[in-house]
ZAMARGU-4260 file (C-alpha; in steps of 0.2 Angstrom, whole numbers, plus 5000, padded with zeros to 4 digits):
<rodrens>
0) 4770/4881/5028 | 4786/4877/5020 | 4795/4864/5031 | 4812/4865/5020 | 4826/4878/5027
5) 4833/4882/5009 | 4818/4882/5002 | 4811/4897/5013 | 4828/4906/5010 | 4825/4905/4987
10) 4807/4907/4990 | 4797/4919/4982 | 4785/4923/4992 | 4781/4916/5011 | 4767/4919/5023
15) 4771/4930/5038 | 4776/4914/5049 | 4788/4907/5038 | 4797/4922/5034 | 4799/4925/5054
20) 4806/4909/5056 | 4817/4910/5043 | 4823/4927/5049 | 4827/4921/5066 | 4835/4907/5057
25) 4849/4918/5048 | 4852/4930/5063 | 4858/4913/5073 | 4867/4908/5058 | 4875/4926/5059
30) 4879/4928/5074 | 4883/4914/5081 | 4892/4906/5064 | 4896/4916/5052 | 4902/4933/5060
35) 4914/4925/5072 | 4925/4919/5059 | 4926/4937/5051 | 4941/4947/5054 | 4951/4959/5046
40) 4966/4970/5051 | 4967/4988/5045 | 4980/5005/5048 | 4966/5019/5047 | 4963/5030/5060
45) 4950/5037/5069 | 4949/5050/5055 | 4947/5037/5041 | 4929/5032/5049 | 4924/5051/5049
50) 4927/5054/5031 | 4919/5036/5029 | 4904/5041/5038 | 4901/5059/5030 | 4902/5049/5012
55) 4887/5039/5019 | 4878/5055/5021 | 4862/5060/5013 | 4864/5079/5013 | 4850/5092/5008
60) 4855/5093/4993 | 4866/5077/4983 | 4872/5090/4973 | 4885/5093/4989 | 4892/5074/4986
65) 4902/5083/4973 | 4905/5100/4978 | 4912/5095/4994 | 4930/5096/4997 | 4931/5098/5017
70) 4922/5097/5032 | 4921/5103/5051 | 4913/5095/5062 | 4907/5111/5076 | 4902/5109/5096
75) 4895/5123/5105 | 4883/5124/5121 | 4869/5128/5115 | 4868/5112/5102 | 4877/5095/5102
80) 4889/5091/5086 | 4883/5096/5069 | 4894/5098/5055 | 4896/5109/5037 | 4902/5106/5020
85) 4915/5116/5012 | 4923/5117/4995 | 4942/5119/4989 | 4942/5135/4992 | 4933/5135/5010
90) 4917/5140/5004 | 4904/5134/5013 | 4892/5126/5004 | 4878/5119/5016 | 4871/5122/5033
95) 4874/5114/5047 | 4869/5096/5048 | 4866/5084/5063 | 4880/5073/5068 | 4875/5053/5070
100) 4876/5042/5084 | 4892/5034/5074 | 4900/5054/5070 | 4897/5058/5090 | 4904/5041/5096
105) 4919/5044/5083 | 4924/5063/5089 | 4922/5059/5109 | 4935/5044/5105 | 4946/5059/5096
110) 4941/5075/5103 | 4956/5083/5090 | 4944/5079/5076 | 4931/5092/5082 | 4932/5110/5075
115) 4945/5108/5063 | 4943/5107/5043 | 4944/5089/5037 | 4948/5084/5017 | 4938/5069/5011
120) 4956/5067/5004 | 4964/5062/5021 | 4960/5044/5022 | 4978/5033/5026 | 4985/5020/5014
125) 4979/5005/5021 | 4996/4992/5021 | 4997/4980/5008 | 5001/4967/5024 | 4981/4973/5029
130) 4964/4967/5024 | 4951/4953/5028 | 4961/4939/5036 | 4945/4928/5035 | 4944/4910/5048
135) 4954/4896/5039 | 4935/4886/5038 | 4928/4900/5028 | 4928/4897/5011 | 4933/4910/4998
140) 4926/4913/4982 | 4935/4933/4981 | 4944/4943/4992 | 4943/4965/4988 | 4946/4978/4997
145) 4931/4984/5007 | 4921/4967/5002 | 4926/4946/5001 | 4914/4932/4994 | 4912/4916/5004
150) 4907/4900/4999 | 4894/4894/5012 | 4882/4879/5013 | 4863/4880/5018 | 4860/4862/5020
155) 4864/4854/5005 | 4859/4871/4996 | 4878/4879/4991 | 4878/4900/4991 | 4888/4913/4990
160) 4888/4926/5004 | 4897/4941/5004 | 4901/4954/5016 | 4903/4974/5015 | 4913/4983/5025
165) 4908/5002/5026 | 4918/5007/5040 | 4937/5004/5043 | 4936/4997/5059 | 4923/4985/5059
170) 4929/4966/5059 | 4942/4974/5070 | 4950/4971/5085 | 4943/4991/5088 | 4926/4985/5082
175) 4921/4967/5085 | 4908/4955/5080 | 4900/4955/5099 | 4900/4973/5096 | 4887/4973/5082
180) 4869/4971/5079 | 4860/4965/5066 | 4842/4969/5053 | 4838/4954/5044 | 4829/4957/5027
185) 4823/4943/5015 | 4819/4943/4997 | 4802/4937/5002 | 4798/4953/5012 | 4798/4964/4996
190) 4789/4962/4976 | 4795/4962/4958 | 4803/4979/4955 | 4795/4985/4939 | 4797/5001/4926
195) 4784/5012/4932 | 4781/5005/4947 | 4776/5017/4963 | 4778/5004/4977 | 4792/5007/4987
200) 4792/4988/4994 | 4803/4984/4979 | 4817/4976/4975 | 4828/4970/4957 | 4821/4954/4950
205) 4826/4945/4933 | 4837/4933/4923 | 4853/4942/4923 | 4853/4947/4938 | 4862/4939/4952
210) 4846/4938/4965 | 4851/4943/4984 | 4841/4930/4996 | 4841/4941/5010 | 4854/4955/5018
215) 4860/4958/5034 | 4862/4976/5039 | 4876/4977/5053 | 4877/4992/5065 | 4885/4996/5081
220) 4877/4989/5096 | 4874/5008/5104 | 4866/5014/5088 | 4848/5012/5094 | 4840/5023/5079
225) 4851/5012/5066 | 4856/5027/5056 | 4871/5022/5053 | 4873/5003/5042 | 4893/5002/5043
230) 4892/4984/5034 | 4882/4972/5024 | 4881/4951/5024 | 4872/4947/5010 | 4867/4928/5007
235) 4867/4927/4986 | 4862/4912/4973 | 4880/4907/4968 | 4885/4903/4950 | 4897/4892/4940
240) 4916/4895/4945 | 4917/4907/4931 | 4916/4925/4925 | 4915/4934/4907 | 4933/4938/4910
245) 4939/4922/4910 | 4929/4915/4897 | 4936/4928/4885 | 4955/4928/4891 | 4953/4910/4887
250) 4941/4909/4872 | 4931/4896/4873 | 4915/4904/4868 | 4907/4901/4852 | 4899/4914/4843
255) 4883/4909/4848 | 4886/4909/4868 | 4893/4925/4864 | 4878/4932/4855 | 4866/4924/4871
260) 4878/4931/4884 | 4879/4949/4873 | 4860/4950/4873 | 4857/4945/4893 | 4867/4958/4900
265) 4861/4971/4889 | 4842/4965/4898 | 4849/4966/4913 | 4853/4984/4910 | 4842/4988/4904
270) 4829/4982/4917 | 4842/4989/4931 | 4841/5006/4922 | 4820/5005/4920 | 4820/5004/4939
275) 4832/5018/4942 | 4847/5009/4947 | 4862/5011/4937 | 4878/5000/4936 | 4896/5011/4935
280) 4907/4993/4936 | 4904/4983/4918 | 4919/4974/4918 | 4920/4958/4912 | 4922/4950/4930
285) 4905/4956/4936 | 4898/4946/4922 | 4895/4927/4931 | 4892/4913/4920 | 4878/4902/4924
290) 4874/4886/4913 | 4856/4880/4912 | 4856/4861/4913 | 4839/4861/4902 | 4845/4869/4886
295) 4863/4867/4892 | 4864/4889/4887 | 4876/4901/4896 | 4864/4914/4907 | 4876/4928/4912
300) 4872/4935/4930 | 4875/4954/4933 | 4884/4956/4952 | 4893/4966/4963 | 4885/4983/4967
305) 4897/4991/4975 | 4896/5004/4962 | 4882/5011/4957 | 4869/5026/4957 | 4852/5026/4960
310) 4838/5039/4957 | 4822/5030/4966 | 4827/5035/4980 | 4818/5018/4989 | 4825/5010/5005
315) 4820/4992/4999 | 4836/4995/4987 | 4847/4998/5002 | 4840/4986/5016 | 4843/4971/5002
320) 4860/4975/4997 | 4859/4982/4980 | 4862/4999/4984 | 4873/5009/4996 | 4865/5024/5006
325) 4873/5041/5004 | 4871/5056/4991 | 4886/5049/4982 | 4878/5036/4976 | 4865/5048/4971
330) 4876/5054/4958 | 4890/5047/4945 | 4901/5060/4944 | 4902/5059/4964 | 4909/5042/4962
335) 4929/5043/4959 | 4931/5023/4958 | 4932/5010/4947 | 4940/4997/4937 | 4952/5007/4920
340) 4942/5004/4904 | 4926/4999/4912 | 4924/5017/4921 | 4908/5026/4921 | 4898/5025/4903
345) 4909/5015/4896 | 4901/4999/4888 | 4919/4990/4881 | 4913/4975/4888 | 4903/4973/4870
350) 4918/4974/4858 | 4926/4961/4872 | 4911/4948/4868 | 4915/4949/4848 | 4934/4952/4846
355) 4947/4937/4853 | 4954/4945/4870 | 4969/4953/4861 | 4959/4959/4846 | 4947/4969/4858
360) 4962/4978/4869 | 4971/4982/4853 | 4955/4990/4844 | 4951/5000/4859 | 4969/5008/4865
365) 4980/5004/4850 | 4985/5022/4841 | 4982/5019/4823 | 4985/5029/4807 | 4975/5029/4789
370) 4983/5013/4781 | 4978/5003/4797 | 4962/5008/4799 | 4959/5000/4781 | 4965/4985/4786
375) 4955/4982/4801 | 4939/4990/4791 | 4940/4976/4779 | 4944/4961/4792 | 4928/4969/4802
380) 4916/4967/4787 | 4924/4949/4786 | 4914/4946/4802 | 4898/4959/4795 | 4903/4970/4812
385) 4906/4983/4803 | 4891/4993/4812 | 4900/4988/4831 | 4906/5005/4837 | 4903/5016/4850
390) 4884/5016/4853 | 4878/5030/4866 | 4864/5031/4879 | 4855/5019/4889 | 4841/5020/4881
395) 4828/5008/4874 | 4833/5015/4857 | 4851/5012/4862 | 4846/4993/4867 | 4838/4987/4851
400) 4853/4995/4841 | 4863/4982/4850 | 4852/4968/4848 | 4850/4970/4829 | 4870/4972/4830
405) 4872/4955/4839 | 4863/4947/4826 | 4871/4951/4811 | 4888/4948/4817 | 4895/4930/4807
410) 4911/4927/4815 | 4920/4933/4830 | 4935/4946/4825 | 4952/4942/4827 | 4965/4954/4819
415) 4981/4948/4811 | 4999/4950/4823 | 5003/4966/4814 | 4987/4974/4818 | 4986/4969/4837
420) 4996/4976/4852 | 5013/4969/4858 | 5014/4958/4870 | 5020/4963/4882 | 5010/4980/4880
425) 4994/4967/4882 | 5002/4958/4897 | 5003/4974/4905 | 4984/4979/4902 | 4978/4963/4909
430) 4982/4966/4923 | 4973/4982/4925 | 4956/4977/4932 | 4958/4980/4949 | 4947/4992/4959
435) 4954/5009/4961 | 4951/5024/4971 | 4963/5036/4962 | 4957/5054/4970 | 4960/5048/4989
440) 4979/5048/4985 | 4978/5062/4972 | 4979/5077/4988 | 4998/5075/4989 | 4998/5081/4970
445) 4999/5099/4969 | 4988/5106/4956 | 5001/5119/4954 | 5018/5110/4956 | 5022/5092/4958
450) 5029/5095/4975 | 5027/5084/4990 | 5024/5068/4981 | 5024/5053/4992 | 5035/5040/4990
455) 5027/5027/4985 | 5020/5037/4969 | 5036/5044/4965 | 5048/5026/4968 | 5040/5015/4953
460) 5053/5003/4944 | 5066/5016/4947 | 5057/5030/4939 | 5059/5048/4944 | 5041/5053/4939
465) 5026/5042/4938 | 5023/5044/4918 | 5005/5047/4918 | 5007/5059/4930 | 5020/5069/4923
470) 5011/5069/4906 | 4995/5077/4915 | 5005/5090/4923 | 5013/5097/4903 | 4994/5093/4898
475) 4990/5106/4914 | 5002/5117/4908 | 4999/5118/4890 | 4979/5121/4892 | 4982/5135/4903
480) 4995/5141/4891 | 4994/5135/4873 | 4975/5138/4874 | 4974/5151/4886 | 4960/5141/4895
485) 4954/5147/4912 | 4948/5133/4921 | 4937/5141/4934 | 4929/5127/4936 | 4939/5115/4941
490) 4935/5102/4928 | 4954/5099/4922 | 4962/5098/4940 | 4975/5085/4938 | 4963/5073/4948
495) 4951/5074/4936 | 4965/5072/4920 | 4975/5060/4928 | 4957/5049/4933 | 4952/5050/4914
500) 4970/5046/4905 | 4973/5031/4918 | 4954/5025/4918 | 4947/5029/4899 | 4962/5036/4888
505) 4977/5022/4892 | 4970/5010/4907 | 4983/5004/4920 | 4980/5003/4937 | 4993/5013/4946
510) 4999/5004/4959 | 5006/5018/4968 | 4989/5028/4969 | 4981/5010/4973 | 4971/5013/4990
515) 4975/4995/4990 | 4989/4990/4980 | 4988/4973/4974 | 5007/4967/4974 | 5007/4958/4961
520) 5003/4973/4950 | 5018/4983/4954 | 5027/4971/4941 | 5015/4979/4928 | 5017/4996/4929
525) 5028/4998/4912 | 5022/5013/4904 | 5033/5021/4891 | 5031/5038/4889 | 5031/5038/4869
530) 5017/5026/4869 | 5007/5036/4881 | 5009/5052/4869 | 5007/5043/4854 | 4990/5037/4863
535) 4984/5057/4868 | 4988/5063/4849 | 4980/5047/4840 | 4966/5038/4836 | 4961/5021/4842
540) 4947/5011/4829 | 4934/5013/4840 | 4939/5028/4851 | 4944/5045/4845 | 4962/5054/4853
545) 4967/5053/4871 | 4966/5072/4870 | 4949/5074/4863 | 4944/5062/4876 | 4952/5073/4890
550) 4944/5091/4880 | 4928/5087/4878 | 4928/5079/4897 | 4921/5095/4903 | 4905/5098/4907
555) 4904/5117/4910 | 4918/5124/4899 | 4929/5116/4889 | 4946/5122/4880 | 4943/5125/4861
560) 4945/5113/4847 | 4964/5107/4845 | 4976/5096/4839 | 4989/5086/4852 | 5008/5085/4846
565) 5024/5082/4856 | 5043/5081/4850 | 5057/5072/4859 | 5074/5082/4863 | 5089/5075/4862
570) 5098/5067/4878 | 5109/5076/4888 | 5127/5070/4888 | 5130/5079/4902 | 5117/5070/4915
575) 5121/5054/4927 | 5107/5045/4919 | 5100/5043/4902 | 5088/5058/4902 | 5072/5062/4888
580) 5065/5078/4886 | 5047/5080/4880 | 5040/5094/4873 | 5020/5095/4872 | 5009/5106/4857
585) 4993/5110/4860 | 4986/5117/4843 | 4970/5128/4839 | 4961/5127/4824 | 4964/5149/4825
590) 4983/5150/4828 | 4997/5143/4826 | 5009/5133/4836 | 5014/5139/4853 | 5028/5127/4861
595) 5023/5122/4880 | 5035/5133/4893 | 5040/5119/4900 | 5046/5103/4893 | 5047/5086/4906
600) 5065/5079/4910 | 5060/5063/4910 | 5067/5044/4907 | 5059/5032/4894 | 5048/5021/4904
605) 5038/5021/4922
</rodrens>
């Protein structure tokens, strides 16, 4: 028997005594410690927790998680509360599904709820004066949106423990910690999960991966059947005080950390992908940094699973924190969230390892023409990188090609000033990895007009227009014009343009279409128009044009082959204010130029 408390909790593996005394160990430690000092304040509504708790669902089918636009909840006699899924257009698109224990409790505390159609669009803008407002004893490591990271000690064992909050209320006045219980799991209960492997007592286990000592699932106290985990406390081993972000920003990596930190967290990929979990969040920050006092070697730590997708299907996944129940999370294209220029697929994080900080941003998002790219060939063959590009799939294939990659490289690339991007274009895109949930606000922009806008989208640094959204609408227009493109659909909805200008094409993290707006960001929203355009109709060295990007995007349909071309027109001397009008090309490679109806009125900057 082990006798040491922190030695149960990094374990292994334990005999069936241990891991019950260590069980009832934690839930004290949780209950009567830890969750008092949580709490959080928040504006959403009753509504919020419904849509919360209908994205946690696993329907039928998870293909629902992306078709589904609305829902009703319906109450008849003959049945308690079920509820249906319907599309844009009110289609329905499932049957009818049982309510939970949380969905029942929700719609007797709002009866209005019940029988009327609900958008998954229709959550309230929590107030930036809202959040975690954590016990002045607690330490913190990070502070988000839905989850914070606490420093905590386990006798003289120091971890990090971090807490999820699924459902609006919870840490709430509405929802307090006496009103939740707890199901403890520990990293002891489960094996090594492995490619191949058929067990289902499974969980992620290796190097670069931050390992999760044990989880507590939270419910509410009614909830008898816990179908409903509304919240996570998860007890993690804790690294250095630094991340790959910070390590690059500052550069003070040598090529060879670089190669060893390059070459773990593409194993931790692809061990994650072997064993059907995949990661949708590979920014720099969810890189930790851990130093191994042997060989005195970085060991970079994969974390924060907020994000991801997984296709096992296995509970052990969910019950330890590493992935989040729902068919949402079934599926990427479900998941409208993440940090711009780490969205999705993208693997930029690699051409961050091997370029200084500036280098990198400029190569990725600085339009370019011919007697550039030249320039920045021959200063790439300098450093023998001049195979780093693009490299897709996830793939063992995929892997190896990185590896042989990392080993060649001789030096780490830094471009000359008049290759690189301003500075102050580069001040503006650090300042862009903040988490994002861009479609939530996207409702109050009419896919046929830019009517009704709210406020807080339209008043940016004086602006009459939000620049990235008015560029979206005249890219709108002239696909449905210049190219006579039907989107039927709906794979170019000015949600789904808007996410892919603001999260692949030009990365800035809209502080107006924030779910949580950071304050500080608001002081970073510069975005002049030109540039932006210049972005769509050019070429990057690594990437192709913003508009091939946004074309090819569709995974149905996509508008033909074209070219991207804009004009300014010239000011009017008639208006109050200095006034620029934009005209946008779309060209086919089979006709000839057809000038957008409608040009955009439109000052220089956002």
């Amino acid at each position: 028997m082990v006798s040491d408390f922190s030695q149960r909790l990094t374990a292994l593996k334990l005999d069936k005594e241990d891991r019950e005394y260590l069980r009832d160990e934690i839930n004290n430690w949780a209950v009567k410690i830890f969750l008092p000092k949580l709490k959080r304040e928040t504006d959403k509504t009753e509504k919020c927790r419904l849509i919360a708790s209908v994205e946690r669902h696993t329907f039928e089918d998870d293909i629902y998680a992306i078709q589904w636009k609305n829902f009703q909840f319906v109450e008849n006699h003959a049945e308690s509360e079920k509820f249906i899924l319907v599309d844009e257009k009110r289609t329905k698109i499932s049957g009818k599904m049982n309510a939970s224990f949380l969905q029942k409790k929700i719609l007797g505390n709002d009866s209005d709820l019940l029988n009327t159609f609900i958008s998954k669009n229709d959550v309230k803008n929590e107030g930036v004066t809202k959040g975690w407002k954590p016990n002045e004893y607690l330490e913190k490591i990070f502070i988000g949106g839905e989850a914070a990271i606490f420093k905590e000690k386990f006798e003289n064992h120091e971890m990090a423990v971090r807490v999820h909050a699924f459902d609006p209320f919870i840490f709430t006045e509405k929802l307090v910690a006496g009103q939740l219980k707890t199901k403890t799991h520990l990293f002891s209960d489960y094996t090594k999960a492995t490619y191949g492997e058929q067990n289902e007592n499974v969980v992620p286990f290796h190097e670069n991966v931050v390992r999760h000592y044990a989880n507590i699932e939270l419910y509410h106290h009614d909830d008898k059947k816990k179908e409903d985990c509304i919240g996570w406390i998860t007890i993690m081993e804790k690294c250095d005080n630094d991340n790959l972000h910070n390590a690059l920003k500052n550069d003070n990596l040598v090529l060879d950390d670089r190669k060893r930190i390059a070459n773990g967290i593409i194993s931790s990929l692809e061990y994650l992908q072997s064993i059907g979990i995949t990661h949708c969040d590979k920014k720099p920050q969810n890189f930790l940094l851990l130093r191994n006092n042997t060989t005195n070697n970085i060991i970079p730590k994969l974390c924060d699973y907020g994000l991801i997708t997984e296709s096992s299907g296995r509970k052990s996944y969910r019950e330890m924190g590493y992935a989040r129940r729902g068919s949402k999370y079934r599926i990427q294209k479900a998941i409208h969230a993440g940090t711009p220029g780490f969205f999705g697929d993208s693997d930029n994080y690699f051409f961050y390892i091997f370029c200084d900080w500036i280098s990198s941003w400029s190569l990725l998002y600085r339009p370019i023409n011919e007697r550039e790219r030249k320039r920045i060939e021959k200063e790439i063959k300098n450093c023998n990188a001049q195979k780093l590009k693009p490299i897709q799939g996830r793939n063992v294939r995929t892997a190896k090609r990185k590896k042989l990659l990392i080993s060649e490289i001789t030096k780490v690339i830094r471009l000359p000033d008049n290759l690189k991007l301003r500075d102050k274009e580069t001040e503006n895109l650090m300042h862009t990895c903040q988490m994002s949930s861009i479609n939530l606000q996207i409702n109050k922009i009419k896919n046929v007009d830019m009517q009704n806008l709210p406020k807080d989208i339209l008043d940016q640094n004086d602006s009459a227009l939000c620049v990235p959204i008015s560029v979206t609408e005249l890219i709108r227009h002239a696909i449905k014009y210049d190219l006579s493109f039907d989107d039927t659909n709906n794979e170019y909805t000015t949600e789904e343009i808007l996410t892919t200008i603001t999260m692949n094409v030009y990365p800035r993290s809209l502080a107006g279409l924030n779910r949580n707006p950071n304050k500080a960001e608001k002081d970073y929203q510069m975005t002049e128009i030109v540039s932006l355009l210049e972005r769509m109709a050019k070429e990057t060295f690594f990437n192709v044009s913003g508009w091939e990007i946004v074309r090819s995007k569709g995974y149905l349909s996509s508008p033909r082959r074209s070219s991207f071309d804009y004009r300014e027109g010239k000011i009017s001397k008639f208006s109050a204010r200095k006034v620029r009008k934009i005209y946008l090309h779309l060209f086919s490679s089979s006709s000839h130029e057809i000038q957008a109806k409608a040009p955009l009125d439109c000052n220089g900057s956002l």
